[in-house]
C-alpha positions in Angstrom: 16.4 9.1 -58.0 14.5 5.8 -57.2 17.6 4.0 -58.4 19.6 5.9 -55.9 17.3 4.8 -53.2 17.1 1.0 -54.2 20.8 1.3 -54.5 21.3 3.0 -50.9 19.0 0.7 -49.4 20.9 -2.5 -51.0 23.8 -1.4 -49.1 22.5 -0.5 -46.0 20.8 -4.0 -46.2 24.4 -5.9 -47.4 25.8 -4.2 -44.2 23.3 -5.3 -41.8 23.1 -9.0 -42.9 27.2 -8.7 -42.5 26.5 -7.2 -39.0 23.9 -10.2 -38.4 26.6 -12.3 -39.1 29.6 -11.7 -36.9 27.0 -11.6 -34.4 25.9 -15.1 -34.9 29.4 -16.1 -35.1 30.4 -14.7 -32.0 27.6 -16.1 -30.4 27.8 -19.2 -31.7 31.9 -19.4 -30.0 30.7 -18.1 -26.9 28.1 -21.4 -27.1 30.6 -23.9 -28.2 33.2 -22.4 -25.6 30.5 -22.9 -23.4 29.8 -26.4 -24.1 33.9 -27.4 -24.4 34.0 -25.9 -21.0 31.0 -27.9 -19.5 32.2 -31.3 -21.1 35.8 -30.4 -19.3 34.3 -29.8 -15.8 32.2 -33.1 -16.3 35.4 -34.7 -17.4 37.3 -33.7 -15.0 34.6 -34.3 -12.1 34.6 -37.7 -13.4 37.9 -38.4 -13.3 38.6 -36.8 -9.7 36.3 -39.6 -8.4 37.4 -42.4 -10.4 40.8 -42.1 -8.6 39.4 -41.9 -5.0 37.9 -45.1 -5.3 
């Protein structure tokens, strides 16, 4: 019986940690998607007035 429980618990715990990771990698491509599109705008903002001067 207690082996049941370490063994139920073991994958309970294997899911959650694989849970906890597709959540941190989608996180972490929302932040890098983020940051791309942040450099972009500052690219582009520099760029738009290089060329008016």
């Amino acid at each position: 019986m207690l082996f049941k429980k370490i063994l139920l618990e073991k994958i309970n715990y294997t899911c959650y940690i694989k849970k906890l990771l597709s959540y941190i990698k989608y996180i972490y491509k929302c932040i890098i998607i983020e940051i791309t599109n942040k450099i972009k705008g500052e690219f582009l903002k520099n760029e738009g007035t290089n060329t008016k001067k």
